[in-house]
ZAKELUM-671348 format. One record per residue (C-alpha): residue in one letter; x, y, z. Coordinates in pm, 1 decimal. Example, Ala and Ser with C-alpha at 12.3 -4.5 7.8 and 13.67 -1.06 7.14 Angstrom:
BEGIN
rest;xx;yy;zz
A;1230.0;-450.0;780.0
S;1367.0;-106.0;714.0
***
This chain:
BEGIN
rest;xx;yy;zz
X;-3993.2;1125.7;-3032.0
X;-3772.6;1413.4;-2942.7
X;-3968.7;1458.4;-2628.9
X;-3881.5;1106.0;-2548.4
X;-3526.6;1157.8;-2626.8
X;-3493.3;1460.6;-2410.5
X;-3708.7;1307.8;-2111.1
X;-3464.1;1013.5;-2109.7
X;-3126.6;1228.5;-2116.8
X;-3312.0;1439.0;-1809.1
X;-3328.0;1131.9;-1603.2
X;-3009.2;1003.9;-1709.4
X;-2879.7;1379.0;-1587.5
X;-3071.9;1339.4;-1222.7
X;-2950.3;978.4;-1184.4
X;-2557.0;1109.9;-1261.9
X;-2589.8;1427.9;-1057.1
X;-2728.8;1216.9;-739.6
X;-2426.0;939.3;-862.8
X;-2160.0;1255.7;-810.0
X;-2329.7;1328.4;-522.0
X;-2323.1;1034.1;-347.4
X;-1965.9;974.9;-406.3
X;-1895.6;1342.7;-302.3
X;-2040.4;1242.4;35.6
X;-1882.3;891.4;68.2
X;-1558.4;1058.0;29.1
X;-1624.9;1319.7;289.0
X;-1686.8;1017.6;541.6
X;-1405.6;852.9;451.1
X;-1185.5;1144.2;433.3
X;-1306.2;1208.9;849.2
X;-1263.1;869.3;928.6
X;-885.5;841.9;752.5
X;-769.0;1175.5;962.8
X;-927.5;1013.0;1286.4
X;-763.6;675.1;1236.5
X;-387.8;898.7;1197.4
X;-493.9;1086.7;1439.8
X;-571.5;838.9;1742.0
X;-572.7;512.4;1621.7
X;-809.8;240.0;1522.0
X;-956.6;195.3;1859.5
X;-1093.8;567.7;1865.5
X;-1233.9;515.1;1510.0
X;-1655.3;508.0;1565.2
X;-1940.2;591.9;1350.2
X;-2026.4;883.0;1620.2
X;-1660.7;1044.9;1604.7
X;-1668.0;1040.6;1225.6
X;-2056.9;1199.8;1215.1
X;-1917.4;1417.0;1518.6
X;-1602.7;1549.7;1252.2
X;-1824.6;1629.5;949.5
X;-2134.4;1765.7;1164.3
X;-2374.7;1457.6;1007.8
X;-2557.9;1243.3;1228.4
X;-2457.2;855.8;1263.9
X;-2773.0;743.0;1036.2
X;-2681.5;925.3;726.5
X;-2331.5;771.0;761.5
X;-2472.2;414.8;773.3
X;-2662.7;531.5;471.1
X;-2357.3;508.7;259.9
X;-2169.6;234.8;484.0
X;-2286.0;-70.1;640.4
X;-2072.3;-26.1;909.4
X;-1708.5;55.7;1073.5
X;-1561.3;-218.4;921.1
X;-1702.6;-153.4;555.5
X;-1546.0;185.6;614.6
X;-1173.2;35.9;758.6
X;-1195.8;-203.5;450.7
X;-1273.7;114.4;218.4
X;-987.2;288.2;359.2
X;-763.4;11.3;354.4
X;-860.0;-22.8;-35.5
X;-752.9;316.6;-141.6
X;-507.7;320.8;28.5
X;-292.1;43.5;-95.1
X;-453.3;153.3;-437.2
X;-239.9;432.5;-414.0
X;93.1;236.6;-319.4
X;14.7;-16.0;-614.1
X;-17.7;232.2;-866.1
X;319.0;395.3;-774.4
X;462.3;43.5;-791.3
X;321.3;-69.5;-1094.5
X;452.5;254.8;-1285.0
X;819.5;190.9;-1154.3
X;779.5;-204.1;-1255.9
X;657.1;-189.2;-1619.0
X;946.3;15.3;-1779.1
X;1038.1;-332.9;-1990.6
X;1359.6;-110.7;-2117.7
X;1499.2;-116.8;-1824.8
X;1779.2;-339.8;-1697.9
X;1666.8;-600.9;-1375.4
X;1872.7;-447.8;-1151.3
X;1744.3;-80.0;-1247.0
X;1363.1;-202.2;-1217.6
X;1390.0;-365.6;-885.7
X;1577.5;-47.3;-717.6
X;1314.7;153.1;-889.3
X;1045.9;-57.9;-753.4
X;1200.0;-46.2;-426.0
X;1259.2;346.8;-385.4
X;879.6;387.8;-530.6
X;747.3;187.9;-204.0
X;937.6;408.5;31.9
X;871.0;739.2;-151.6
X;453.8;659.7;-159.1
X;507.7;536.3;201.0
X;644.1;908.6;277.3
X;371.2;1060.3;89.1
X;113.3;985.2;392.1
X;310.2;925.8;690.5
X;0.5;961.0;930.3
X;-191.8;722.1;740.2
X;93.6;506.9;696.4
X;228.9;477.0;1034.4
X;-140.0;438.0;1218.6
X;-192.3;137.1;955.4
X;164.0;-44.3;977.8
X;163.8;-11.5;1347.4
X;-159.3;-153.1;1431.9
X;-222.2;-463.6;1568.0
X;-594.4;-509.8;1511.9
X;-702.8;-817.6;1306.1
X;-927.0;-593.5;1127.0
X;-607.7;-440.0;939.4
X;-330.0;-715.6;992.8
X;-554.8;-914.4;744.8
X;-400.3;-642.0;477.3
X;-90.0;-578.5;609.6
X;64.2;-901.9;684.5
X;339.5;-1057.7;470.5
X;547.0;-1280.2;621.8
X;376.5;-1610.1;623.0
X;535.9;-1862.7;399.2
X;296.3;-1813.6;25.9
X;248.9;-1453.5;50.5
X;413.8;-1361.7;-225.7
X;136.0;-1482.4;-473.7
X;-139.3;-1316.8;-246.8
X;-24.9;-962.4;-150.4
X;8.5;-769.0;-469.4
X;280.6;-578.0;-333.8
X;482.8;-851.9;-256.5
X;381.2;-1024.0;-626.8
X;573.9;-762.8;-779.8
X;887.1;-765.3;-561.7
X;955.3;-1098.9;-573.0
X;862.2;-1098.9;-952.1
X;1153.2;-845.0;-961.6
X;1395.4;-1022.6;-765.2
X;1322.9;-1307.5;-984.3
X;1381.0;-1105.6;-1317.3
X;1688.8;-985.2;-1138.0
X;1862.5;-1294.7;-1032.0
X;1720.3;-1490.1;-1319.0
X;1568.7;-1753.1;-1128.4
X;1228.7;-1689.8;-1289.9
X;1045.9;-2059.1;-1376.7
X;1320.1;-2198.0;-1173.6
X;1262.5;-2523.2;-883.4
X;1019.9;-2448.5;-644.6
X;1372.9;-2399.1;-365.7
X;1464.1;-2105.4;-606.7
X;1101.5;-1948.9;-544.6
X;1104.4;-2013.8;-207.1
X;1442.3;-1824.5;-138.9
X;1302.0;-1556.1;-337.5
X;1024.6;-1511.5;-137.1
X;1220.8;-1508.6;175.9
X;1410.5;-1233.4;33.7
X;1127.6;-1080.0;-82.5
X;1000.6;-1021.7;254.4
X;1363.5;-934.0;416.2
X;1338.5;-666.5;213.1
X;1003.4;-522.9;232.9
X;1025.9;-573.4;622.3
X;1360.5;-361.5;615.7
X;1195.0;-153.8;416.4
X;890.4;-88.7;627.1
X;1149.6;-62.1;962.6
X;1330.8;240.7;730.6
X;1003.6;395.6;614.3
X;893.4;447.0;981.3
X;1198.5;549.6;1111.9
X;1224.3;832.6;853.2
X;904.0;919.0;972.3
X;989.9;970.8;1355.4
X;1265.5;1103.1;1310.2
X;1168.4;1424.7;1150.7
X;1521.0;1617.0;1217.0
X;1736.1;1464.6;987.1
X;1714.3;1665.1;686.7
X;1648.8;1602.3;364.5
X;2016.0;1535.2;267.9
X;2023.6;1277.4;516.9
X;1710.6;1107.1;467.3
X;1840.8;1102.5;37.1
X;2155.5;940.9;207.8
X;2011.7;660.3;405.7
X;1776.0;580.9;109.0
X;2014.2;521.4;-114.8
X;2248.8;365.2;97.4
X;1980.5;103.3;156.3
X;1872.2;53.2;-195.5
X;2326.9;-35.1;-225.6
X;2268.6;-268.6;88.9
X;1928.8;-450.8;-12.4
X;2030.3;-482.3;-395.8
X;2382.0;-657.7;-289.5
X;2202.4;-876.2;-20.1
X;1973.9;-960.7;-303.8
X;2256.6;-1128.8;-481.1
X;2346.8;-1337.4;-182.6
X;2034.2;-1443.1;-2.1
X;1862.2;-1501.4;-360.3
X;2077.0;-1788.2;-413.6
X;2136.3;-1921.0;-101.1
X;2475.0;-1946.6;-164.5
X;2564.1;-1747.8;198.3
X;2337.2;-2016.4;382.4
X;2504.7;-2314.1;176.3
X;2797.4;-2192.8;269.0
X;2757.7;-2197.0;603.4
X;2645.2;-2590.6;660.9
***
């Protein structure tokens, strides 16, 4: 019986070790791949260039991917896995006030955006269908399909107490939902071009646009500027 005992924890051992392994690998690949796609783009993303970068040949990385776009969608994945975990931490402080939570929320976005600025910027400013499908958010119904998004607009909600409100109250939400991740994304990349602006500066402009969006917030999420205006 003990024999039995120790045979099975030896082949549970292998079958780990080879698990471990595996990953180890998969990572390696998609580590290669992530620096290429920063590097030079989608386009110049292959199966040969990544094999080519780690010194493998293409077969053994089609051993742990079916194919480019298994490996864009893997990318892609953790990625925004990241973001979403720096957004859910800033969102689920329940002690804080609305207001707080949503500039929180906000400042997390463009702080994890300028955590990987390569990866960022070749992902935001690509125009393949193969990552719009993940980064789009501006079509009207978004924000109950893009996590991101979800949480924004869940904010915004908490924060001009509109939450359960009309369907009109959700749909201005959303709208400003989007303004302000947009605005956000058009900061984020500037930030990153423009490398020579210190870090006083950059603290500046970040909180000068967390003032702006949180006081536009309070306009365009009740529609009072646009009512205004017929």
């Amino acid at each position: 019986m003990y024999n039995d005992v120790q045979g099975r924890r030896e082949r549970l051992g292998v079958k780990e070790r080879k698990e471990r392994e595996k990953e180890k690998q998969r990572e390696l690949i998609l580590q290669a791949a992530s620096e290429i796609f920063a590097q030079e783009g989608l386009e110049k993303l292959s199966i040969r260039k990544i094999a080519d970068k780690i010194e493998y040949s293409p077969a053994i990385i089609y051993h742990y991917f079916e194919n480019k776009d298994d490996i864009i969608n893997h990318l892609m994945t953790r990625g925004y896995g990241r973001l979403m975990a720096s957004l859910s931490s800033s969102a689920q402080n329940g002690h804080d006030v609305p207001e707080i939570r949503l500039r929180k929320l906000m400042r997390s976005y463009i702080e994890a955006a300028l955590d990987m600025p390569d990866e960022y910027m070749a992902v935001q400013l690509s125009s393949s269908p193969d990552i719009l499908q993940h980064t789009t958010f501006l079509y009207e119904g978004a924000s109950v399909q893009k996590s991101a998004l979800t949480l924004l607009f869940q904010c915004l909600n908490e924060f001009m107490g509109t939450a359960g409100q009309e369907d009109a109250a959700n749909e201005n939400q959303e709208l400003t939902a989007q303004v302000i991740a947009a605005s956000s994304l058009g900061l984020v990349i500037k930030l990153i071009q423009e490398k020579n602006i210190g870090e006083e500066q950059k603290s500046r402009l970040i909180d000068h646009y967390l003032d702006w969006a949180i006081a536009g917030a309070k306009t365009l999420g009740t529609g009072t500027e646009r009512q205004s205006d017929e």
